[in-house]
C-alpha positions in Angstrom: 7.8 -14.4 -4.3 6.0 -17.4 -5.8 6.1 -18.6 -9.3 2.4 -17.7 -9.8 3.7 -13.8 -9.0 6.7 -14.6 -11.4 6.8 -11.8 -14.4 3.5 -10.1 -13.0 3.7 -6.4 -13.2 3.7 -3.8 -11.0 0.6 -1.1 -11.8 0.6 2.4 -11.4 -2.6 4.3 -11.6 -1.7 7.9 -13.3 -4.3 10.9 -13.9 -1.9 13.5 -13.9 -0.8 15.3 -10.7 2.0 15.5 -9.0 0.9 13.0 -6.1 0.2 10.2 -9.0 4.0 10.9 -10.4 5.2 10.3 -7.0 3.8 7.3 -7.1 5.2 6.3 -10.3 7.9 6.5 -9.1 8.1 4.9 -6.2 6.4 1.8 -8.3 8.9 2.1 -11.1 11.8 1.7 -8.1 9.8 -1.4 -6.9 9.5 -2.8 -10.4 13.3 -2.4 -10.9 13.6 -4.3 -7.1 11.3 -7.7 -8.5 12.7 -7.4 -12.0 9.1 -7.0 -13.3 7.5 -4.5 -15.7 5.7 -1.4 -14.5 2.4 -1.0 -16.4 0.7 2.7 -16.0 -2.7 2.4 -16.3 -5.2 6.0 -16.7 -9.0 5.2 -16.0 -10.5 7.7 -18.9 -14.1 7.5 -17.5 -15.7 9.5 -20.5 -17.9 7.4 -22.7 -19.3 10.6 -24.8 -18.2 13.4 -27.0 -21.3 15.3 -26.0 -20.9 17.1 -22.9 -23.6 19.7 -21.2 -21.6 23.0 -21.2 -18.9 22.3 -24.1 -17.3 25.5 -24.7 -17.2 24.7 -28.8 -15.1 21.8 -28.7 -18.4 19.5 -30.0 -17.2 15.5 -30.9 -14.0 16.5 -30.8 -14.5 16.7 -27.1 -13.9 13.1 -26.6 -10.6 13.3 -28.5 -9.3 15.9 -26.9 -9.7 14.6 -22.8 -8.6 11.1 -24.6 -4.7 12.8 -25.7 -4.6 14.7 -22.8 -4.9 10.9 -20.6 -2.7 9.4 -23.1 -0.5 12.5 -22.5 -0.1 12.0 -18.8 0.6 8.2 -19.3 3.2 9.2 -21.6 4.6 12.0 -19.3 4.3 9.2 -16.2 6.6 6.8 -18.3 9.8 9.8 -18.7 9.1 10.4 -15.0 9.4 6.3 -14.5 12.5 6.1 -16.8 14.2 8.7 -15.0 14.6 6.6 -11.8 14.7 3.1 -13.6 16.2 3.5 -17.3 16.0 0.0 -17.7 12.8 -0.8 -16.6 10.2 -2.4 -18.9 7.1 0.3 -19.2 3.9 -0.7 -20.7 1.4 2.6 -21.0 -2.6 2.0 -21.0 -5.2 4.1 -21.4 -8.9 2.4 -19.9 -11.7 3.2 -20.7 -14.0 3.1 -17.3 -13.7 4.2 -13.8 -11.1 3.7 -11.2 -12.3 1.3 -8.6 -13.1 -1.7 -11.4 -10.2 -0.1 -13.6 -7.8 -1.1 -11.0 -9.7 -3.7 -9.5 -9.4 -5.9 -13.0 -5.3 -4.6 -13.3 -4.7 -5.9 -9.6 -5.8 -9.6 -10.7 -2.8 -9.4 -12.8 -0.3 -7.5 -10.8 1.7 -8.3 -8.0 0.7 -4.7 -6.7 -1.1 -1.6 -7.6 0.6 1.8 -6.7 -1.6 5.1 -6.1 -0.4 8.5 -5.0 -2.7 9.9 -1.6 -4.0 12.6 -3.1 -4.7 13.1 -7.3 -7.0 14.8 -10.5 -8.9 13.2 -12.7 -10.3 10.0 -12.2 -8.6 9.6 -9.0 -10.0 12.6 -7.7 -10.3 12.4 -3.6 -8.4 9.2 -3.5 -8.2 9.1 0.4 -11.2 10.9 1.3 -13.8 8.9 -0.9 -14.3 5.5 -1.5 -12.2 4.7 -4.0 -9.1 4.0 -1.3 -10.9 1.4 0.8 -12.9 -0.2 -2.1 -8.9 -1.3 -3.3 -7.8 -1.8 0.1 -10.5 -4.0 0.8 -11.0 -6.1 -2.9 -8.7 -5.8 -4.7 -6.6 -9.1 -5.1 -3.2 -8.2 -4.6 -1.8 -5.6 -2.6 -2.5 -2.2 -2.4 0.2 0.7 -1.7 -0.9 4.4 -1.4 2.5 6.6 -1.8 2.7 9.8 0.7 5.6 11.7 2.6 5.6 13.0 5.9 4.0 16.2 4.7 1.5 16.4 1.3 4.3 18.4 -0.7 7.4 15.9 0.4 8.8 12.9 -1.7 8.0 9.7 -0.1 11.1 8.4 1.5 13.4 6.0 0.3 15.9 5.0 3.7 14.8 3.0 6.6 13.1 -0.1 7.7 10.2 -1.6 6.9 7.2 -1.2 9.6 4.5 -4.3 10.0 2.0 -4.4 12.1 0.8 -7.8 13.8 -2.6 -9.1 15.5 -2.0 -12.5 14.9 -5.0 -12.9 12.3 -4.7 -14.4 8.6 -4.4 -10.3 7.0 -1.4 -10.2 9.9 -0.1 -13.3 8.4 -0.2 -11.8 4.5 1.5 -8.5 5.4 4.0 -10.0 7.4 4.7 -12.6 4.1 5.0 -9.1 2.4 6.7 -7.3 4.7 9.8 -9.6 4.5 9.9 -10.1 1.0 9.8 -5.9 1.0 12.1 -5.5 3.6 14.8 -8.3 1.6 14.3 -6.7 -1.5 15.5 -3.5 -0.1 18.1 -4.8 2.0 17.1 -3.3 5.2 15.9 -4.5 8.4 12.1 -5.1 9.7 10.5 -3.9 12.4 7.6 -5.9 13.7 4.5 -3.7 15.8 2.3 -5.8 18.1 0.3 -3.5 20.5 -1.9 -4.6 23.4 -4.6 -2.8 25.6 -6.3 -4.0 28.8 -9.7 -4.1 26.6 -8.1 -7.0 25.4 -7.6 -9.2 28.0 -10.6 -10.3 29.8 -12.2 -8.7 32.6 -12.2 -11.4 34.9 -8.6 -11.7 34.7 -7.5 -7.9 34.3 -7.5 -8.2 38.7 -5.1 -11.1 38.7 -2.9 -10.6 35.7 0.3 -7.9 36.1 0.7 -5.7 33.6 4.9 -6.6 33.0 3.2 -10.3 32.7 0.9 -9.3 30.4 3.6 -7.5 28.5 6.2 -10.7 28.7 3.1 -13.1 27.4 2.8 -10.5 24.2 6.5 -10.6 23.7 6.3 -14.4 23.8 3.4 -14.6 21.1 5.1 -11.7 18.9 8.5 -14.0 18.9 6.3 -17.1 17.7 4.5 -15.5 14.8 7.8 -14.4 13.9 10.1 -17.5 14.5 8.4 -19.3 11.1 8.9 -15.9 8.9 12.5 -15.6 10.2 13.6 -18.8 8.8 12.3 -18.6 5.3 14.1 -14.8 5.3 17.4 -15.4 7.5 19.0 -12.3 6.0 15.8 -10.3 7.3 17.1 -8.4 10.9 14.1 -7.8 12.5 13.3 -5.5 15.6 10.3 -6.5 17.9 7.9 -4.1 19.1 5.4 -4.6 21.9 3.5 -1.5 23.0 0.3 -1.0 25.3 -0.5 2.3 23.0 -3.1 2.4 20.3 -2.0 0.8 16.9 -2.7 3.8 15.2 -0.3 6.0 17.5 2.5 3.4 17.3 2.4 2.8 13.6 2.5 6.4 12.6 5.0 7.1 15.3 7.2 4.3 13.2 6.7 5.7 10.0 8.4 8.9 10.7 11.3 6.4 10.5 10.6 4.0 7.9 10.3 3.7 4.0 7.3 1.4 4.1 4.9 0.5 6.7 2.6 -3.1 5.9 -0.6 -3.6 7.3 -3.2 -6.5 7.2 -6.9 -5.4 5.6 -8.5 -6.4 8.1 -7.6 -7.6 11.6 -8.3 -8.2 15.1 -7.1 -7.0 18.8 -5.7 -4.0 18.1 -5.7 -4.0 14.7 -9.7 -5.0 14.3 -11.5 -3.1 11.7 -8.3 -1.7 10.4 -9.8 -0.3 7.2 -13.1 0.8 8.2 -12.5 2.0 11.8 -10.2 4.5 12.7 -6.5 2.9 12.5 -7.2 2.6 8.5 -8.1 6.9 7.9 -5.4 7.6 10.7 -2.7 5.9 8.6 -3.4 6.6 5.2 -3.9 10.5 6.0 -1.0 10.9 8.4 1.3 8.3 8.1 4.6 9.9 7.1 5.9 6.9 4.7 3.9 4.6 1.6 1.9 2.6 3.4 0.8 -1.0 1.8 -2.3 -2.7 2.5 -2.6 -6.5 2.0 -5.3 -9.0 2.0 -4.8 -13.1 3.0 -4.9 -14.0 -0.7 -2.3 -11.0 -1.7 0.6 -12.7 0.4 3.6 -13.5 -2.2 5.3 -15.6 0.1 3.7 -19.0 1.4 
């Protein structure tokens, strides 16, 4: 962690469901890990006490969906105690909506925390847009908080996954995945996959596959060897696979606490959060996954 992440908070988006205090959770355990305050932020969207339909509640309207956000901050922060008592916890309550909510609390957090599925102004987290408009801008990195089945606690034992193409969003998670994986004391495995689309056709007749498969090992050990040295007390576990990064990744999850992607990539990780290796992880991986741009990486 660098000194310009030094004392940033970790921030918790909360609109009251169960999925959000999951999340809290997990980001009041994480907060506890970097020794940094956990700030939970609601987005109250409403910007009127007039409402078409009001049932008699009038200008008091406003008031009332104002406590009840201020409620679930307040109910986020006892659910955030119970798992760090220690822990520094600032409550806010924004007026606005999500995406540039979070978007203007990620330039001054080390990482925003969201649950996969929520009420409120988090409503369709996943299936919308406000998932990959985080994933994809926001300036630190992104973790979405989900179990192996939409009623199950995220879990808390195993390794830390990362998947690696070799670009510069490979480079960031990897710088993230480490520092994860030391801060929790347990090992990292490292996912490279490789197709024959990738090699090129002219050399697909000549080239064995088990020399194919020895060259990726090769280039997997070399983007690791730097990462390695700056985390010596990192065990890390190499994966090369011919499968689809998709498969592999969520096959590895089942296993693991945390798995790190890149934002963007290329190989087999291109288009990672618009194609379909992005929506196949963040609706069936069965652990947090964290998404991390080149200019979230804590570790340079």
């Amino acid at each position: 962690m660098n000194a310009a992440q030094t004392g940033r908070p970790v921030v918790a988006g909360v609109d009251g469901s169960e999925s959000a205090l999951e999340a809290v959770r997990w980001a009041a355990r994480e907060a506890h890990r970097r020794q940094v305050p956990l700030r939970l932020v609601s987005a109250f969207g409403w910007t009127t006490g007039h409402h078409v339909g009001d049932p008699g509640l009038g200008t008091d309207y406003l008031a009332v969906l104002l406590q009840k956000a201020r409620d679930e901050v307040a109910a986020a922060a006892v659910a955030a105690s119970g798992v760090a008592a220690e822990l520094a916890i600032e409550q806010e309550v924004v007026t606005g909506f999500p995406v540039p909510v979070l978007n203007a609390e990620a330039a001054r957090a080390q990482l925003v925390v969201l649950g996969d599925r929520g009420l409120g102004g988090f409503t369709g987290l996943l299936v919308g847009s406000v998932a990959v408009a985080l994933a994809t801008h926001a300036p630190c990195p992104v973790v979405v908080v989900r179990g192996s089945t939409p009623d199950a606690s995220p879990p808390l034992e195993g390794p830390v996954v990362v998947g690696i193409d070799g670009s510069p969003t490979s480079e960031a998670a990897l710088a993230f995945a480490f520092e994860a994986a030391e801060l929790r004391g347990v090992p990292l495995v490292a996912v490279h996959t490789w197709t024959d689309y990738q090699i090129e056709s002219t050399m697909v007749a000549v080239l064995e596959g088990d020399a194919i498969d020895a060259d990726e090992h090769r280039l997997l050990a070399e983007r690791l060897a730097g990462w390695s040295e700056k985390f010596p007390d990192v065990s890390v576990r190499r994966l090369v696979t011919r499968y689809r990064p998709a498969r592999t990744l969520i096959e590895q999850s089942g296993h693991a606490q945390l798995v790190v992607v890149g934002s963007r990539g290329r190989g087999g990780f291109a288009g990672m959060l618009l194609g379909s290796v992005s929506h196949a992880l963040l609706h069936h991986a069965a652990c947090p996954v964290a998404v991390v741009r080149p200019a979230t990486a804590h570790t340079q």
